[in-house]
N, C-alpha and C positions, 0 to 999 in steps of 0.2 A: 568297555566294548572289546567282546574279543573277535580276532581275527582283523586281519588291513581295511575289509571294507563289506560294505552291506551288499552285493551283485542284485538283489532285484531294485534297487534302486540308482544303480549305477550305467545302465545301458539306455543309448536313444534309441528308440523303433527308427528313425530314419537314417539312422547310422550302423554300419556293419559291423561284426563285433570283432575287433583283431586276436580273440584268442579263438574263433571259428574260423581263422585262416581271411574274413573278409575286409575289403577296406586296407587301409595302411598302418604299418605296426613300427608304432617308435623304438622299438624294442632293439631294433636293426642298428639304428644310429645311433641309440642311448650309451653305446660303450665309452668307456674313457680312451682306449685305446684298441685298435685291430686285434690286439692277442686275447683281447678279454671279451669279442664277440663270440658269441653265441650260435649253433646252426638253428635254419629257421625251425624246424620243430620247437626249439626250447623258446625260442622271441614268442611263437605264438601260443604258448603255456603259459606265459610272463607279462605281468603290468606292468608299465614302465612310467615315469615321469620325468620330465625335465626341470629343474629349480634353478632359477637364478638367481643370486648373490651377492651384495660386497662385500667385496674382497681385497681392493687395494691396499696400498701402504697405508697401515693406520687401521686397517678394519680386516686384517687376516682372522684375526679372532671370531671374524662371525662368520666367516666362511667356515673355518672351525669347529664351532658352534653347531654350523645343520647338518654338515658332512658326518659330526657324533650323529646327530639325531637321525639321520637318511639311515645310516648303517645299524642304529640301533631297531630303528622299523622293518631293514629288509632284512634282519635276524629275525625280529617276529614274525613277520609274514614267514620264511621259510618254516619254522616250528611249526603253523597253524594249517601250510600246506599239506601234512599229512593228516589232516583230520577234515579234508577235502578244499581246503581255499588254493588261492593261487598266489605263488612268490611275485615278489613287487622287486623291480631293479628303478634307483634313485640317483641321477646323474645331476649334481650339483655342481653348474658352471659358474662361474664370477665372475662381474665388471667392475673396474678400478675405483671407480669413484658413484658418488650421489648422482654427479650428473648424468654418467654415462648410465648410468640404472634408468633414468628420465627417459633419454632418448631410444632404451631398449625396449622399454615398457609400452613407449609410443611406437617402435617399430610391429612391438606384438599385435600390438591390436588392428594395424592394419594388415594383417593377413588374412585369407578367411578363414585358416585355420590356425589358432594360436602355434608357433616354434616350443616354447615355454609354456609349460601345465601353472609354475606359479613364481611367485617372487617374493625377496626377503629381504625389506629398504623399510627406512625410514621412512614413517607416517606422513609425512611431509608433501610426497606426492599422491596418495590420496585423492586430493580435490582432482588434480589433472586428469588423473586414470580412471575415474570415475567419469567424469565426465565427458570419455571418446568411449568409454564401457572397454576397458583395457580390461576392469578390475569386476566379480563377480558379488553381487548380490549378495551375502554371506546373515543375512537376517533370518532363516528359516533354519538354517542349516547349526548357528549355535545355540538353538532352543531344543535342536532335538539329537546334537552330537552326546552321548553319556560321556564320551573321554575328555572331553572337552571343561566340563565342570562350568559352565558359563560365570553361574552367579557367584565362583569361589572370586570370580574377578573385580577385582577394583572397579568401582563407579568412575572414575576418569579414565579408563580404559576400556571400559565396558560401554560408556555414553559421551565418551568426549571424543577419546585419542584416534583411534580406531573408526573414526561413523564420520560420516560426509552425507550432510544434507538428511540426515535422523536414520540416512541408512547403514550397517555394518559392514566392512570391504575387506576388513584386517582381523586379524588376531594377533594379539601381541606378545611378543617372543622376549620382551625386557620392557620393565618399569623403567622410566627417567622423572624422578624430582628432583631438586636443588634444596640441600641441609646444609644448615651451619653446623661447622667442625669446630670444638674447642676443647682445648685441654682443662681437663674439670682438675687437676692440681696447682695449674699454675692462677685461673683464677680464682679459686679458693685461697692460696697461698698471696694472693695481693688483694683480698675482700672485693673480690670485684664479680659482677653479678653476669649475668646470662643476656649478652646486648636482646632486647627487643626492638629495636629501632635501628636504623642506620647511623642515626648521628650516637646513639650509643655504643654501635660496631668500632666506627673512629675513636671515641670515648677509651673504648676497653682497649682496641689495637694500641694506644698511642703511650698509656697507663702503664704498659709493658714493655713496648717498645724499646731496644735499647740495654732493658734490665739484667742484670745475671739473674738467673735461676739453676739452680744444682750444677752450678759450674759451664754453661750455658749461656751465653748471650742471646738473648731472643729478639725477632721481627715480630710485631704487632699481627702483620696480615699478609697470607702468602696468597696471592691471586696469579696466574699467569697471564697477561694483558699483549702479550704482542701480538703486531699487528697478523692477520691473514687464519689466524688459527679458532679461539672460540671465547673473543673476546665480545661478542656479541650478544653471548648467552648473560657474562655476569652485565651487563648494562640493562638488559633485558631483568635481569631478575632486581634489580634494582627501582628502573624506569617501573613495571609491573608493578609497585607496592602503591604508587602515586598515580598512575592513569587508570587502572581498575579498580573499582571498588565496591560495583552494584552486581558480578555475580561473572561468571566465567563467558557469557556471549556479548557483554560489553567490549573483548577487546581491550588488549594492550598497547597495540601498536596505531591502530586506527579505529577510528570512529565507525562501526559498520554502517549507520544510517547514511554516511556519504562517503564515506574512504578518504576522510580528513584526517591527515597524520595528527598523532598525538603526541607532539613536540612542544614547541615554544617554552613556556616557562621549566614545565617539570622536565621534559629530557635536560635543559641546562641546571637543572639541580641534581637527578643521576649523573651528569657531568661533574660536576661540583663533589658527588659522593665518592665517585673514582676516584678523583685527583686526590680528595684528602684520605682514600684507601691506601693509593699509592705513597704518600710521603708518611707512612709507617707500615711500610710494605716492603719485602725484600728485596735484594738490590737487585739481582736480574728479572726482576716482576716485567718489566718491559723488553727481554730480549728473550725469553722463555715463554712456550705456550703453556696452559693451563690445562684442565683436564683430569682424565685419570690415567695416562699414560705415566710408568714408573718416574721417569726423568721430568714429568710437569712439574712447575711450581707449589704446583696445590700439593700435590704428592710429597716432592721429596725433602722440601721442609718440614714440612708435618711429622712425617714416619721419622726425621733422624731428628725431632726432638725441639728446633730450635724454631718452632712456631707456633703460636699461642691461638691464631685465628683463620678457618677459611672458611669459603662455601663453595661445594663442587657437587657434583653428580652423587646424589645418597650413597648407588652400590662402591664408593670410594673405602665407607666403613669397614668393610671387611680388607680390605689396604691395609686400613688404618691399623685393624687388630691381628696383621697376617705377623708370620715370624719372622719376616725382615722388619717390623717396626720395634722403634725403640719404647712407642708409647703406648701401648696393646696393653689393657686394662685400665687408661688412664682419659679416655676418647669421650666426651660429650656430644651430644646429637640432639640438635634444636630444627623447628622452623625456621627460615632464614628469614632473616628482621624485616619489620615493617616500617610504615611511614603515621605522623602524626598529622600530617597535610597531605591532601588529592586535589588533583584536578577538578575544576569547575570545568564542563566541556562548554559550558553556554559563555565563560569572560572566557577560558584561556588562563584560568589563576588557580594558582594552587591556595586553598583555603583548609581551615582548620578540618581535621575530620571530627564527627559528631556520628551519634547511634544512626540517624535518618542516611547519612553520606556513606558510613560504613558499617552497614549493617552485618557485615561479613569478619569482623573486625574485633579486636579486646578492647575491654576496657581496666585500666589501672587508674589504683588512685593516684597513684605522683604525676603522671603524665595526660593521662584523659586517655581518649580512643586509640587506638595503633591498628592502621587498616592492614590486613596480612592477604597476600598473593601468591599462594606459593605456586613456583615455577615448574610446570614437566619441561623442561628443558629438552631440547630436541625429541623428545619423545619417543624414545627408547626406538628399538628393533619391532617389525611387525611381517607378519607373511598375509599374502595376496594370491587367490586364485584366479587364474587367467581367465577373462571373460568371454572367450571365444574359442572354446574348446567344448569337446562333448561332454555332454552330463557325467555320462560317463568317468571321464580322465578330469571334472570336478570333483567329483563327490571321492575319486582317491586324491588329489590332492590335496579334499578339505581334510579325508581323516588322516592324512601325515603331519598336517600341521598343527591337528587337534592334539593328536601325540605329541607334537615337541610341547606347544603351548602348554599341557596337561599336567597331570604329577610331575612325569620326568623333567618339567622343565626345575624341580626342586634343585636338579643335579646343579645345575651354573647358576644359580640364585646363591643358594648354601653351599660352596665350597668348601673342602676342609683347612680349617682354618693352618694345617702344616704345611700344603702346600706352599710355593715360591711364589710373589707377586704374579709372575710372568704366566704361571696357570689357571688367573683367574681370566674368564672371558666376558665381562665387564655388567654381566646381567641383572640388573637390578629387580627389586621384589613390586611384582604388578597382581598376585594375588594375596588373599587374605593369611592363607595357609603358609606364605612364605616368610611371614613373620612371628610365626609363632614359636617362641624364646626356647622351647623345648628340643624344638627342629636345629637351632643353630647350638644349642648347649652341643649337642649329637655330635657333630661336627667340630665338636673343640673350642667352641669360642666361651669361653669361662667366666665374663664381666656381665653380669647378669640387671648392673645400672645400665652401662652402657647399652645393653641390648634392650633393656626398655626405653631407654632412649628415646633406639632407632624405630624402635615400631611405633612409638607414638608419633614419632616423627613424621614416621612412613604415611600411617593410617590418616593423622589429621590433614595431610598436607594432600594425600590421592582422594580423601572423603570431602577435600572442600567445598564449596559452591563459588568459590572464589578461584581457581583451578586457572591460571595463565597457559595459555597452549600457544605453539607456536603459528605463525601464519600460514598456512596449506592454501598457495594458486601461486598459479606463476608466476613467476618474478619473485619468489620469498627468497632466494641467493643473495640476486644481486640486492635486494632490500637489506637483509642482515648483513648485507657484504660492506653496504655505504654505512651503515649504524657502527661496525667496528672498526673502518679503514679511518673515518671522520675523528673518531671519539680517540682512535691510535695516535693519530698525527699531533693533536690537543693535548693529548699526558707527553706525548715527547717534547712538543714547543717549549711546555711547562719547566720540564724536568731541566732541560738545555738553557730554562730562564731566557728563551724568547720571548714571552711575555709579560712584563712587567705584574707585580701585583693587583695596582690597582686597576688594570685594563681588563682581570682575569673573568668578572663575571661579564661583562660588555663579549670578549671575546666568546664564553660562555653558550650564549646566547645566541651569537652568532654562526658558531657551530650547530648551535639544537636546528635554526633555521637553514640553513646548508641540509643539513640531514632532508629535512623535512623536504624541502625542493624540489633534491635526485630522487625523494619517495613520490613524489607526486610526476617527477619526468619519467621513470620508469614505469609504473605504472598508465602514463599517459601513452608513450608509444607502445603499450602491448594491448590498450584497448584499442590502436588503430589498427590494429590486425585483426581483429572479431568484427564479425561480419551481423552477431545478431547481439542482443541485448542480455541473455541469459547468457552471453561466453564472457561476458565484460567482470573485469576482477572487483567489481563490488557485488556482485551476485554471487560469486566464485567463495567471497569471501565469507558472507552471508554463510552460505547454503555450509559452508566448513562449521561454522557456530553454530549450525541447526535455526537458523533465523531465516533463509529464505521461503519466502511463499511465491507460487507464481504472479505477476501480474494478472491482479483481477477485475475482469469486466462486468462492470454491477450496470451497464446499462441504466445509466441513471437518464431522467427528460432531460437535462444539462437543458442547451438553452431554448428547446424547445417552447420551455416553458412560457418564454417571453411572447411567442408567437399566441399561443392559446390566451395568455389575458389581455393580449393587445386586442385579440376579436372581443373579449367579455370587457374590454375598457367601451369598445364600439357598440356594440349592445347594448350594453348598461346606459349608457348615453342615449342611443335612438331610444331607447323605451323609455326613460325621461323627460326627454325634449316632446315626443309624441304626445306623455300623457300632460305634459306644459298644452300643448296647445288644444286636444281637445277641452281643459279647463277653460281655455282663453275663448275657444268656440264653440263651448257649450250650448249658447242659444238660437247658434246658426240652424237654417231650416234642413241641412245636408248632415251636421252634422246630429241635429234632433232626428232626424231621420234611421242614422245606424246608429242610435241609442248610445250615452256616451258611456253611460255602467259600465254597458260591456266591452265597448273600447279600452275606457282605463283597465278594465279587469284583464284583458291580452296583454296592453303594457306589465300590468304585474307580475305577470307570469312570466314573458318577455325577459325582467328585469331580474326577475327569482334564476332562472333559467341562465343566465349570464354571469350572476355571481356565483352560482356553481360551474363554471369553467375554471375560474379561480381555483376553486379546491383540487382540481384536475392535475393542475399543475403544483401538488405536492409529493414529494415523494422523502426519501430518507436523507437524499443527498441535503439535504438544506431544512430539516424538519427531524423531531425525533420520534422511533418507533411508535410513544403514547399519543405525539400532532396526528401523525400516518392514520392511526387508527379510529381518530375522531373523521377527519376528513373521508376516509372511506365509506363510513355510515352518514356521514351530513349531504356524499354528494349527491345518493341517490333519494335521499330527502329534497335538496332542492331540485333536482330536476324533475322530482317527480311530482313535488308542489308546484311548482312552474309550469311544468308539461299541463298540470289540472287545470288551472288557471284559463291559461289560453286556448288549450283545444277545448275546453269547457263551455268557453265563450263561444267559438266557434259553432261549436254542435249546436249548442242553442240557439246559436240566430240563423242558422241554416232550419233549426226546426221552425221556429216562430216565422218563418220566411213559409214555408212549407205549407203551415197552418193556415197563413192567413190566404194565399194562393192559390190553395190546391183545397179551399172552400165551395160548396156550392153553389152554382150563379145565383143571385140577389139574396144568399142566405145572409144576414149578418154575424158578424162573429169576432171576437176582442178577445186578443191577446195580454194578457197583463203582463207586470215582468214578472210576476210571481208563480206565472206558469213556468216561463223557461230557465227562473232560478231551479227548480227541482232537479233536470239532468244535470245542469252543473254542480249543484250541492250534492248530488248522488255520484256523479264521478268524480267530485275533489275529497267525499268524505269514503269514497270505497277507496283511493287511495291511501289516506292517510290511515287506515283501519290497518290494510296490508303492511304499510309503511312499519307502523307501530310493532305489529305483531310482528315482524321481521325484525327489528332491529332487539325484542325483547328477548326472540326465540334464538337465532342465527346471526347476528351482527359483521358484517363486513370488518376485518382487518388487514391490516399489512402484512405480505410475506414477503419472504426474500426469496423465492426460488430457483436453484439451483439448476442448470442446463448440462453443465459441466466442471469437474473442478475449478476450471479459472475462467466461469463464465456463470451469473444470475441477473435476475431480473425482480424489479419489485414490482406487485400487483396488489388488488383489491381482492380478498377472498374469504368467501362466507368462511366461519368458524369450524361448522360441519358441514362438510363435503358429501355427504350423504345420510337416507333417512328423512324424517319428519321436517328436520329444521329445514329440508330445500323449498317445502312448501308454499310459506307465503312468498320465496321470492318468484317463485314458475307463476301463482297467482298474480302478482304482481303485474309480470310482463307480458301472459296472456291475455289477461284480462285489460289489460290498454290495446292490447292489439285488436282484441275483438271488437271495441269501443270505437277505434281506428277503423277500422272498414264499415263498420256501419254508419259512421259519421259520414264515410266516404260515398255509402251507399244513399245516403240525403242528399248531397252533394249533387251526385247524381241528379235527382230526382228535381232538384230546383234549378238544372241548367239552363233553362231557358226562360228562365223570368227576370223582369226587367234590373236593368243593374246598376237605376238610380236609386230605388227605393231597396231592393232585395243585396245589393254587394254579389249576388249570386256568384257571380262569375268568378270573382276575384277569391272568396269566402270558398266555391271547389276548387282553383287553382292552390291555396295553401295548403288545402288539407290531401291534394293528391301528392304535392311536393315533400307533405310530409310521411305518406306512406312512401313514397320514395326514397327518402333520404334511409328511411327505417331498412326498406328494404335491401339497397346496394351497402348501408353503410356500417351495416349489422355484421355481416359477413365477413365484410374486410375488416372492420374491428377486431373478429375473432382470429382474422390469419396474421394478425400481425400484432395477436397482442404478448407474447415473447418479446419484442422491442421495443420499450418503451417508448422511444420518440416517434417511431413511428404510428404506435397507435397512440398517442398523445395529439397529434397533426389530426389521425383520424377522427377521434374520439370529438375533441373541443372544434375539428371544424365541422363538424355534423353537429353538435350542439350548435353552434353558430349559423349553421347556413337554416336549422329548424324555424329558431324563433324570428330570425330577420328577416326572411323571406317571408313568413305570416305578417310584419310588419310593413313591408315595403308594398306589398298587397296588400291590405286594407289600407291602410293612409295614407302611402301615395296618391291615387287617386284621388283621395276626399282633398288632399291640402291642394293638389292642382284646380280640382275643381275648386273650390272656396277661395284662391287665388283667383280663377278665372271670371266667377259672376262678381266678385267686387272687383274686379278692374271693369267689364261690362257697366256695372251700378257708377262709377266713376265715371266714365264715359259720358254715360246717359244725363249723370247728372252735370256735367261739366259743360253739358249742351244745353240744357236748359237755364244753366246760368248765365251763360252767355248769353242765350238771347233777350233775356230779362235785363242783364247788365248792359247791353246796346240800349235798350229801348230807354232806360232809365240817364244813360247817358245822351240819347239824341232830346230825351226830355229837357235835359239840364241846357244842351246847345242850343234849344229852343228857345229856352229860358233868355241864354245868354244874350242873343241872337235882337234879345229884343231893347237891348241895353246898347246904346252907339259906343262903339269903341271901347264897352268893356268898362268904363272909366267913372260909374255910379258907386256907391258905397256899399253895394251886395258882390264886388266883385271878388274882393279879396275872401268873402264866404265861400262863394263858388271855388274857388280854387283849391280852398282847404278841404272840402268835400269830395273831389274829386281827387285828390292826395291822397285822403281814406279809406274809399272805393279803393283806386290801384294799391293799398299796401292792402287791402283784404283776398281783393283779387289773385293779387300773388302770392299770398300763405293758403289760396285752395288750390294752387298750383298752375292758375291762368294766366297764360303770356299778356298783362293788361296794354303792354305798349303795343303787340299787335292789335289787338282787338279794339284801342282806342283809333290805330289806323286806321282799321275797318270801316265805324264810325263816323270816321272824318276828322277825328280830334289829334289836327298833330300838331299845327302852330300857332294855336290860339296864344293870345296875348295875352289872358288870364290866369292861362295854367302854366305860362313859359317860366322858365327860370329867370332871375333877377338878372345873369348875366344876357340876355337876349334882347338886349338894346337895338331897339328900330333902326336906330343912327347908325348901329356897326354894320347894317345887313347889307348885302350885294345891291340892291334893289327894295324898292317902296313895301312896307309892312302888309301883308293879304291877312285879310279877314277866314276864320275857318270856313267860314258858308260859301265863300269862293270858293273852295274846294270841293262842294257836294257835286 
């Protein structure tokens, strides 16, 4: 791209432009100092930006770093200005530390106009700034920058490092992975191979340990492990080999699906792999930071010789091969070792690895699987455009950063290999281009193993799908802070033989869950600051691995459903029980009267009609797409066999009522049933005709349709939406409608004829209830069928209130009546038993009467007969001891009981005839 920047695509219409003198021009305050401002004529010729920086102790080098690149861009811009562009002036300020970048980045964005055009921090915060829009959108902008070169970039920097939540915020200004360093002479010179494992790292460290070599005493393993500095990373790159192994959005540190730390067993075995790091480990490993700072342990053993093993930040290599090293030609570059056991996340047990478990993973023959994780380790350097700035002062910030990112960022990738450690600015290689062995030959680096090495190194470890990143949302400080402060204190206990050997894996242990704890307390009090559910750090976390989706609302019937088959359990029952009893009262004259056919036949519609509520109440939530789409074509099959049934009946006895009624006086004239079978076999078989043809043509399925991104509904929906196949279902529903009012219009027609024999009344009460229901219930169905549950309620209780209300109206009435004449018949007959049963009784007292004192040899007959009588009496339901009252029959001495001795009574025995 030549020239600073594109101008027709750099200006907002609602913003004024500050090189037309309108609006506010940065250009004023951009200077570093008062003698280096500008008069306003030259601010408003001039782009200007603001960058900010770390810069602190420890990270001068990157301030460094962009202030080369600022000045190298506003040399270009000025050469470009004479062939009509405009000079760009680049004020690169610095804040001390990571944190203070945090809290700067959150100041920015709360202006309305960004202070800072852009920022250049650690990927790290990311998720933060992303999510108040600190940080701009940059997804459109690297597909169409040329300077840029997108695709020369690393897939872990192009889709991992760099992207929060799948979208791109960053450009990366240095690569960070973790490679193993080893001197290819000395294990050559002790037959000793290329650790792949950790416990082979120990193996090889330990093998050497101790050893002379060319006059040399060498350390196994130089790591730099004390506390507060970045001892977090090697545990991390350790722990990493054992907690991930299904692909880089699994997560190394926690579990995304719940933000369950991934401690317990495997961090006390990373524990376990430090400890025996360190006891063949150089003596200041614990009082010395690591890194690639000259003076780190990883460093400054390595370069003067007297270490055999490390692993540190890749861009270390060219350390390694600079001309203060003593070993520069001598420098091996590996993967940094794996594990032969992972995490089970479901026990919490580190179990063997196998192809299925680490799929990501080698396999060798001596040892089996070895799952490999390589680490980006804090993940290099990246620049950030302000999100709250004008398109404008965007679109120059993106192309300065495309520029560093660009070719030129070759310059601090490939340094010359002559210069002094102290002028390298620590950039590691994040494109493809920057590994290419030609490019550093250029450059003096002469070891042409070694440089194959590094790039395989480079390439397999940035190209993994296994790619460990570090955690990006808040609270990842203090999280890495507790993981190396905990792990620090435990190698010192050690070292000081605090702790006994055999206590050392228990204590172990004990440490991984301490860690684990402050991860879940820290984390605890920063979700009680978030106010909503998408700010909460397992979302956060998510949305950094590209695994968040929003919460989505599938509107599923949830328990709706219960409600719709509790009416079709009710249903299904009345139209059973009902057609139980017309069977039982088939020969009743009430019920021979409304013909029982057609009774049961409304029950079975009734019945058909009810078990499709049932089907209503499926959906996906609890059913699979293939069930969904059976039940959507069955359910307008039973209802609409159902519907035929019963209004079929209906219409028929409404007509046959009609016919026989609405005859001319004294004509005669006979109805059979095989007249008014024909409208219903022509309305149950025009349905099933349309039925057929619709579900051959056009078949009803399941969809899921979409309202909103994080909002569907599942419905019944013909296959084609339009065209021929709509056909039989518009026949379908006109054609019952029309069938409907004219039923209706019988209905009519028969309201005033009698409603013993004709049902009239009841027979137009159902069928106007049902052009009503149709009517109000149709509509509302339709406005509320985006809701499931709601039109679920509608849906099944309109189905409901159709066929019960047809039932409650017809046989109601009939079972009250058929109740009421045989209680009448009871009656009537319960009176004429009785009078029969006195006359028969004053016969038998007659009888008695003529026997003195009862005390002849027909006595004890009589009594047993009358004994007879009363228990018959009483199984037809007749009070016989009133009615022997009645009589006169109460204390005869024939029918007494054995205990009603004359001798016990108050007074002298009376005869029953005394009492007439």
């Amino acid at each position: 791209m030549s020239g600073a920047r594109n101008l027709d695509d750099g200006y907002c219409p609602c913003r004024p432009d500050p090189a037309d003198g309108g609006g506010e021009s940065l250009s004023s305050s951009s200077t570093s100092s008062p003698s280096e401002a500008s008069s306003v004529a030259a601010a408003a010729s001039t782009d200007s930006l603001r960058i900010l920086a770390v810069g602190g102790p420890g990270f001068e080098v990157i301030r460094s770093m962009v202030e080369s690149d600022a000045r190298a861009y506003e040399s270009r811009a000025a050469d470009s200005s004479s062939s009509g562009g405009r000079p760009i002036e680049i004020v690169v300020e610095s804040t001390p530390s990571l944190a203070t970048m945090a809290d700067e980045i959150d100041s920015n964005a709360r202006l309305d106009e960004g202070y800072f055009d852009g920022f250049v921090s650690n990927p790290g915060v990311v998720g933060s700034a992303a999510r108040i829009g600190a940080f701009a959108d940059l997804g459109d902008f690297v597909r169409t920058a040329p300077e840029l070169e997108w695709a020369d970039i690393l897939p872990a920097f192009r889709e991992v490092v760099t992207t929060y939540d799948g979208r791109t915020y960053m450009l990366p200004l240095d690569g960070d992975v973790h490679s193993l360093f080893y001197r290819r002479d000395v294990l050559e010179h002790f037959g000793l191979k290329v650790p792949r494992t950790w416990d082979e790292y120990v193996d090889v460290a330990a093998a050497v340990h101790g050893e002379v070599y060319d006059g040399t005493t060498l350390v196994g393993s130089c790591v730099g492990r004390v506390g507060g500095c970045v001892g977090q990373y090697y545990a991390s790159a350790v722990l990493a080999s054992m907690t991930q192994a299904g692909g880089t959005k699994m997560g190394h540190l926690f579990d995304p699906r719940d933000m369950s730390p991934l401690a317990g067993e495997a961090l006390a075995e990373a524990i376990r792999q430090l400890e025996a790091q360190a006891r063949v480990g150089a003596e200041d490993e614990l009082k010395t930071c690591g890194g690639g700072a000259a003076s780190s342990v990883n460093i400054k053993h390595f370069i003067d010789g007297t270490c055999a093993l490390t692993y540190n930040w890749g861009g270390n290599f060219k350390v390694h091969m600079s001309r203060d090293s003593k070993v520069g030609g001598l420098v091996g570059v590996a993967p940094i070792p794996g594990s032969t056991r992972v995490l089970d996340r479901a026990t919490g047990k580190l179990v063997p690895c196998d192809a299925e478990r680490c799929k990501f993973g080698d396999q060798y023959d001596d040892i089996g699987w070895v799952n490999r994780a390589p680490y980006a380790a804090f993940g290099g350097w990246a620049a950030a455009v302000a999100g709250n700035i004008s398109p404008m002062r965007q679109r120059l910030a993106g192309d300065f950063f495309a520029f560093a990112s660009g070719k030129r960022s070759k310059l601090g990738v490939i340094p010359n290999a002559t210069g002094p450690i102290e002028s390298f600015n620590g950039q590691d290689p994040y494109r493809r281009s920057h590994v290419d062995i030609e490019e550093w030959v250029k450059q003096g680096y002469a070891d042409r193993e070694g440089l194959k090495n590094y790039r395989d190194t480079v390439l397999s470890s940035l190209n993994s799908k296994n790619l460990a990143v570090d955690i990006r949302f808040p609270g990842s400080p203090q999280i890495m802070d507790a993981l190396d402060r905990r792990i620090f204190a435990y190698l010192i206990s050690v070292k000081d033989l605090d702790v006994d050997i055999g206590d050392r894996a228990a204590q172990r242990l004990a440490v991984a869950e301490d860690i684990a704890n402050e991860w879940k307390s820290i984390i605890k009090d920063i979700d009680k600051k978030t106010t909503h559910y998408d700010q909460s750090i397992l979302v956060q976390y998510q949305r950094s691995l590209g695994l968040y989706s929003a919460p989505h609302d599938y509107n599923y019937i949830g328990n709706v459903r219960w409600f719709g088959w509790t009416l079709a359990i009710i249903l299904c029952s009345a139209s059973i029980l009902f057609a139980g009893w017309v069977a039982v009262n088939r020969k009743n004259r009430i019920v021979r009267a409304s013909q029982p056919f057609f009774l049961i036949l409304i029950c079975v519609g009734t019945l058909i009609m009810g078990a499709g509520i049932f089907l209503m109440g499926l959906d996906d939530d609890i059913a699979t797409k293939e069930g969904c789409d059976i039940a959507c074509m069955a359910t307008p099959w039973m209802l609409g066999c159902g519907f035929s049934c019963m209004f079929a009946a209906l219409y028929s006895k409404t007509l046959r009522v009609n016919k026989l009624f609405k005859a001319g006086r004294f004509t005669r004239i006979t109805v059979r049933k095989r007249d008014v079978m024909k409208p219903l076999l022509a309305i149950a078989g025009l349905n099933v005709i349309l039925l057929s043809v619709w579900t051959a043509v056009n078949p009803m399925v399941w969809e899921r349709i979409e309202t909103s991104p994080a909002s569907s509904y599942g419905a019944c929906e013909p296959r084609e939406k339009t065209g021929a196949g709509l056909v039989p279902i518009v026949l379908f529903g006109v054609g019952n409608v029309i069938i409907l009012f004219f039923a209706n219009f019988q209905a009519y027609q028969a309201r005033e004829l009698s409603d013993e024999f004709s049902e009239s009344k009841y027979i137009a009460i159902s069928l106007v209830s049902i052009l009503q229901a149709v009517l109000v219930g149709v509509p509302v169905a339709v406005v509320t069928r985006q809701i499931p549950a709601a039109f679920g309620v509608i849906v099944s209780g309109l189905t409901f209130i159709v066929p019960m209300s047809v039932l409650m109206l017809i046989f109601a009435p009939k079972v009250l009546l058929v109740w009421q004449k045989a209680k009448e018949k009871k009656e009537l007959g319960s009176q004429s038993v009785g009078r029969a049963t006195g006359s028969a009784i004053k016969g038998i007292l007659i009888t008695k009467m003529r026997l003195p004192g009862c005390q002849d040899e027909d006595e004890l007959g009589h009594k047993k007969k009358l004994q007879e009588l009363k228990l018959k009496l009483t199984e037809q339901g007749i009070d016989a001891s009133t009615l022997f009252q009645e009589v006169g029959l109460e204390v005869a001495s024939c029918i007494s009981d054995p205990s009603d001795d004359p001798a016990e009574s108050d007074g002298p025995p009376q005869h029953e005839s005394e009492k007439d």
